[in-house]
Backbone atoms as SQL, in Angstrom:
CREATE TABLE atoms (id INTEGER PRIMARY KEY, chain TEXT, resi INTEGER, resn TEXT, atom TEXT, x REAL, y REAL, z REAL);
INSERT INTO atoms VALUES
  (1, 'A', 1, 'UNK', 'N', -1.724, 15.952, -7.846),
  (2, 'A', 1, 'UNK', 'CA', -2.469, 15.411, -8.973),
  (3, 'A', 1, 'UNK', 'C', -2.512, 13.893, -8.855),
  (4, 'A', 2, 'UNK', 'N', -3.756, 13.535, -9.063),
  (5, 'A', 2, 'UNK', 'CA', -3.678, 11.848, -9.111),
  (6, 'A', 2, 'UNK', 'C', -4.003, 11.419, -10.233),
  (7, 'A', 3, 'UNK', 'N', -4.155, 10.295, -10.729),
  (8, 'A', 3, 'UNK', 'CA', -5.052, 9.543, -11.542),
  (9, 'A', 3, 'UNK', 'C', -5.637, 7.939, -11.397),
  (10, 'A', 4, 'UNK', 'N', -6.378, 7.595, -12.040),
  (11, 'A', 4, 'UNK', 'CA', -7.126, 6.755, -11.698),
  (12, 'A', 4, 'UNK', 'C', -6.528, 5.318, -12.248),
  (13, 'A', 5, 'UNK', 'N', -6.274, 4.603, -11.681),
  (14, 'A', 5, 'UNK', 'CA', -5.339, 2.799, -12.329),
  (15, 'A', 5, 'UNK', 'C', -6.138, 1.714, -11.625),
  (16, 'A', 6, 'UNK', 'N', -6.723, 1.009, -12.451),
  (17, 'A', 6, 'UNK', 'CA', -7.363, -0.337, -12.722),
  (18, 'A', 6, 'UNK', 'C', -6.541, -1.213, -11.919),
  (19, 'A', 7, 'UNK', 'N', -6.428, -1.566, -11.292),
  (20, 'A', 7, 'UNK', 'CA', -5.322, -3.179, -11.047),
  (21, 'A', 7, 'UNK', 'C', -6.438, -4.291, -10.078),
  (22, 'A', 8, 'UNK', 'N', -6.028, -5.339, -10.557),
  (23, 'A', 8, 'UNK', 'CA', -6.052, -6.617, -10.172),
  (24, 'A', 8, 'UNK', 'C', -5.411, -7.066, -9.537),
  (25, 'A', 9, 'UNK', 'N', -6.071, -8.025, -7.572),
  (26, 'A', 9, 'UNK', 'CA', -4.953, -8.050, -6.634),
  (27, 'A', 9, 'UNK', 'C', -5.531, -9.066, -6.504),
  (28, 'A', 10, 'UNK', 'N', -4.446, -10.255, -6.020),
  (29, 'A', 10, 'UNK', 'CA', -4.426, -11.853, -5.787),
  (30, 'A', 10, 'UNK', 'C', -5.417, -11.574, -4.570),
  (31, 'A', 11, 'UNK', 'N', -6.721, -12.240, -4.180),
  (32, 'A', 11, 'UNK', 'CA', -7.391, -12.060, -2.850),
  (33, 'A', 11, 'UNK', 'C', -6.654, -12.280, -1.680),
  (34, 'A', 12, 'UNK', 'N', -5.534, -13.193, -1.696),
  (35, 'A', 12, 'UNK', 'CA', -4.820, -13.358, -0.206),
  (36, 'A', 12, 'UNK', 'C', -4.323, -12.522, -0.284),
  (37, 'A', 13, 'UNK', 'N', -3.661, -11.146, -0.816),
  (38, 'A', 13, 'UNK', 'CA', -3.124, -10.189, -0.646),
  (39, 'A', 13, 'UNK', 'C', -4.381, -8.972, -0.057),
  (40, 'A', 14, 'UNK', 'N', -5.430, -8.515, -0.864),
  (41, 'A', 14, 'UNK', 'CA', -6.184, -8.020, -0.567),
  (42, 'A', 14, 'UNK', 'C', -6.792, -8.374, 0.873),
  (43, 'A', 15, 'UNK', 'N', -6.754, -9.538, 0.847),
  (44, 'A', 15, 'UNK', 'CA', -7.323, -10.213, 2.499),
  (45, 'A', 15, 'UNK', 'C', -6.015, -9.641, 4.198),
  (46, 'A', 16, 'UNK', 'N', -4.700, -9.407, 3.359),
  (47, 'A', 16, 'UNK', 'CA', -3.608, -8.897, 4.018),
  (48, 'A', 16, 'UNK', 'C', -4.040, -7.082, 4.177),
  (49, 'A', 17, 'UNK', 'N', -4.156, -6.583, 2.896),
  (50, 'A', 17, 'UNK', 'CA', -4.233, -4.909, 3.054),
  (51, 'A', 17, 'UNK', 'C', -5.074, -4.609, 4.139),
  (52, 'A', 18, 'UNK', 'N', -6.347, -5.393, 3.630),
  (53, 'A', 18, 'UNK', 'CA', -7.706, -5.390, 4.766),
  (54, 'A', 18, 'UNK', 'C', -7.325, -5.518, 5.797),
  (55, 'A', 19, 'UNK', 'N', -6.367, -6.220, 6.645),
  (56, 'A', 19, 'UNK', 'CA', -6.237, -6.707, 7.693),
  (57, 'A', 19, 'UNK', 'C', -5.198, -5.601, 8.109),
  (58, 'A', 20, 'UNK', 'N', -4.662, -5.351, 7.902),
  (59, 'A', 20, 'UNK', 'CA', -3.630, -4.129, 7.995),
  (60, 'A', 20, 'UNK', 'C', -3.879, -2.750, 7.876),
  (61, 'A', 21, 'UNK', 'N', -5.602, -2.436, 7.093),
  (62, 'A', 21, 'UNK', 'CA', -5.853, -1.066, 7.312),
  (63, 'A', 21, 'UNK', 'C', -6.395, -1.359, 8.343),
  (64, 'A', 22, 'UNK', 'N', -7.447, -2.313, 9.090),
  (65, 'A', 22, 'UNK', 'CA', -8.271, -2.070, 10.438),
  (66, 'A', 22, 'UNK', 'C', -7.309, -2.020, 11.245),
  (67, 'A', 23, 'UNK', 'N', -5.861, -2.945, 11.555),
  (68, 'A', 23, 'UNK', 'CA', -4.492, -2.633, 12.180),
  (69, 'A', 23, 'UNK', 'C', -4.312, -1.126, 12.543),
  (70, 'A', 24, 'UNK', 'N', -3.940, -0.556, 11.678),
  (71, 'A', 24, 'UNK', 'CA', -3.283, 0.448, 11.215),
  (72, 'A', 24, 'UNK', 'C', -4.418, 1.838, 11.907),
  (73, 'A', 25, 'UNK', 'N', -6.020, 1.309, 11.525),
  (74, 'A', 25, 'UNK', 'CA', -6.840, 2.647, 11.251),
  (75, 'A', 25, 'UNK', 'C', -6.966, 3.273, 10.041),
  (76, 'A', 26, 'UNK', 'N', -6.588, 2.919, 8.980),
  (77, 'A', 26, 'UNK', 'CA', -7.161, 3.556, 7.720),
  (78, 'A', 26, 'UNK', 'C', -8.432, 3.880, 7.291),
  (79, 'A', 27, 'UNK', 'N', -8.389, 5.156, 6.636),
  (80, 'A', 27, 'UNK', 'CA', -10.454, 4.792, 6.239),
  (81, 'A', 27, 'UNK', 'C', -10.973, 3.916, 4.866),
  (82, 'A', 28, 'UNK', 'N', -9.623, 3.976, 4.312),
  (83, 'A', 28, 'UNK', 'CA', -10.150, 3.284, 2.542),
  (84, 'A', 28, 'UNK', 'C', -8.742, 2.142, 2.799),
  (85, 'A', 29, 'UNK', 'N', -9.318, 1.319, 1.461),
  (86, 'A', 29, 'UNK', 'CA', -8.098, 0.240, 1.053),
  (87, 'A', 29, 'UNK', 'C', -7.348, 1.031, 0.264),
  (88, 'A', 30, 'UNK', 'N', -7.564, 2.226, -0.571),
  (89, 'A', 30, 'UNK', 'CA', -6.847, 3.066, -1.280),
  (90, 'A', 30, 'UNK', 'C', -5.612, 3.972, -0.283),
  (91, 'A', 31, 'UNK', 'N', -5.921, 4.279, 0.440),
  (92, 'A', 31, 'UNK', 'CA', -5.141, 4.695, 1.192),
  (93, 'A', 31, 'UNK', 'C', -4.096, 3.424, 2.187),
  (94, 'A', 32, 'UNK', 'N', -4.696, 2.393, 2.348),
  (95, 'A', 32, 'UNK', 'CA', -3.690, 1.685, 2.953),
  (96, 'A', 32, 'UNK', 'C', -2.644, 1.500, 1.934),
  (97, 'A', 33, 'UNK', 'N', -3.153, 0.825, 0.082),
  (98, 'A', 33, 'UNK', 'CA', -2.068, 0.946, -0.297),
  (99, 'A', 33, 'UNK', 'C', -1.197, 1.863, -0.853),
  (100, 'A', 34, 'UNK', 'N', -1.361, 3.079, -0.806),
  (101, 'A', 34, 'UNK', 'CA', -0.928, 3.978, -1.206),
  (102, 'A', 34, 'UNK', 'C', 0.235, 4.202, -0.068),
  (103, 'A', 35, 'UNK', 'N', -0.050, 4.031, 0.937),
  (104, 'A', 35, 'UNK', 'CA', 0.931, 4.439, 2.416),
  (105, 'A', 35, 'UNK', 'C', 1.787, 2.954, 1.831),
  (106, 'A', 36, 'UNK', 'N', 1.139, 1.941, 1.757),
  (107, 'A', 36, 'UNK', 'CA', 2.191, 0.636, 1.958),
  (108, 'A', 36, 'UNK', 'C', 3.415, 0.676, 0.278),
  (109, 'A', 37, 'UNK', 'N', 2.627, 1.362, -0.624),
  (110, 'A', 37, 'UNK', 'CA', 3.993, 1.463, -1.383),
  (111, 'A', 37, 'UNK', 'C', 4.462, 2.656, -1.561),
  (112, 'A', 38, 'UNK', 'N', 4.253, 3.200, -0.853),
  (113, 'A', 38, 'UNK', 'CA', 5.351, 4.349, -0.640),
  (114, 'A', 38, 'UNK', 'C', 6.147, 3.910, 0.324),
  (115, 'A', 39, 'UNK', 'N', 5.570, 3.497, 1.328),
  (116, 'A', 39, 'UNK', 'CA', 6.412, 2.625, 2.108),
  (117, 'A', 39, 'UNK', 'C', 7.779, 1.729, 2.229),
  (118, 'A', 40, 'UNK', 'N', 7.428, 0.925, 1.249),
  (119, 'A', 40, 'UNK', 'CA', 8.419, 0.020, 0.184),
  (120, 'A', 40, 'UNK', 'C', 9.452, 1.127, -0.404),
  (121, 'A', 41, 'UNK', 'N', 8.814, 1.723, -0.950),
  (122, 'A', 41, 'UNK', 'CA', 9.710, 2.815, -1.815),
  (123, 'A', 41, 'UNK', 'C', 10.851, 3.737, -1.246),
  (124, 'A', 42, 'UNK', 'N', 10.392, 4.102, 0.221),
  (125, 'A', 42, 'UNK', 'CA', 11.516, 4.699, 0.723),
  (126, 'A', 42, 'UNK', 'C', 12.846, 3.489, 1.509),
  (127, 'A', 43, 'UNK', 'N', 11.873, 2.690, 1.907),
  (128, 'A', 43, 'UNK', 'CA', 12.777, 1.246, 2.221),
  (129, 'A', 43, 'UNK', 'C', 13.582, 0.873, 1.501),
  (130, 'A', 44, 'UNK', 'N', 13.527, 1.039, -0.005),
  (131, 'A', 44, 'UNK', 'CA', 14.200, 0.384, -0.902),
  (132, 'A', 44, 'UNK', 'C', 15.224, 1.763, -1.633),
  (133, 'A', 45, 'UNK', 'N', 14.340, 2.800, -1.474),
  (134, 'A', 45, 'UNK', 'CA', 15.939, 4.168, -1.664),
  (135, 'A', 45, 'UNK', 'C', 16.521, 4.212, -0.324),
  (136, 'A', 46, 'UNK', 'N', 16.303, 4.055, 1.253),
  (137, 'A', 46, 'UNK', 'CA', 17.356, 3.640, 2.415),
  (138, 'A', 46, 'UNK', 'C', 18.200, 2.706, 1.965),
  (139, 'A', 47, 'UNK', 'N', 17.893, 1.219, 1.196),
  (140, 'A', 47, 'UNK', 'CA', 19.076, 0.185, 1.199),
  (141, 'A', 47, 'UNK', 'C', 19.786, 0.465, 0.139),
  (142, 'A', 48, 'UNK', 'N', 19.474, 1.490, -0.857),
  (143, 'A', 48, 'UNK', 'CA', 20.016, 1.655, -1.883),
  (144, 'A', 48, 'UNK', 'C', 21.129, 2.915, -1.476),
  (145, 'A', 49, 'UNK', 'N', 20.592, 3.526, -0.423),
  (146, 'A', 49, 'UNK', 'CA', 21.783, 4.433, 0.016),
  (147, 'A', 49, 'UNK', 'C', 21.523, 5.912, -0.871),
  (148, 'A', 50, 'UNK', 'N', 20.280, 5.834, -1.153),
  (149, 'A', 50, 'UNK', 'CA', 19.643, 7.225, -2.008),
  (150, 'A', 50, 'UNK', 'C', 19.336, 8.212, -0.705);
């Protein structure tokens, strides 16, 4: 199940995702960030020792 969230991103960040889905191969910016904070998320339950 998903849903749909509005957000507002500083352009030098957005100018980073962009640059990191053609990196990467992504087909959407939705999907790059979706991979990049989940990403974070397991990084941060590894240092937490979860």
């Amino acid at each position: 199940m998903s849903q749909v969230l509005n957000m507002r991103y500083p352009k030098e960040l957005l100018k980073r995702i962009d640059e990191f889905k053609e990196k990467k191969g992504f087909t959407t910016r939705t999907q790059t960030i979706i991979y990049l904070i989940q990403y974070a998320l397991e990084q941060s339950d590894n240092r937490d020792g979860k």
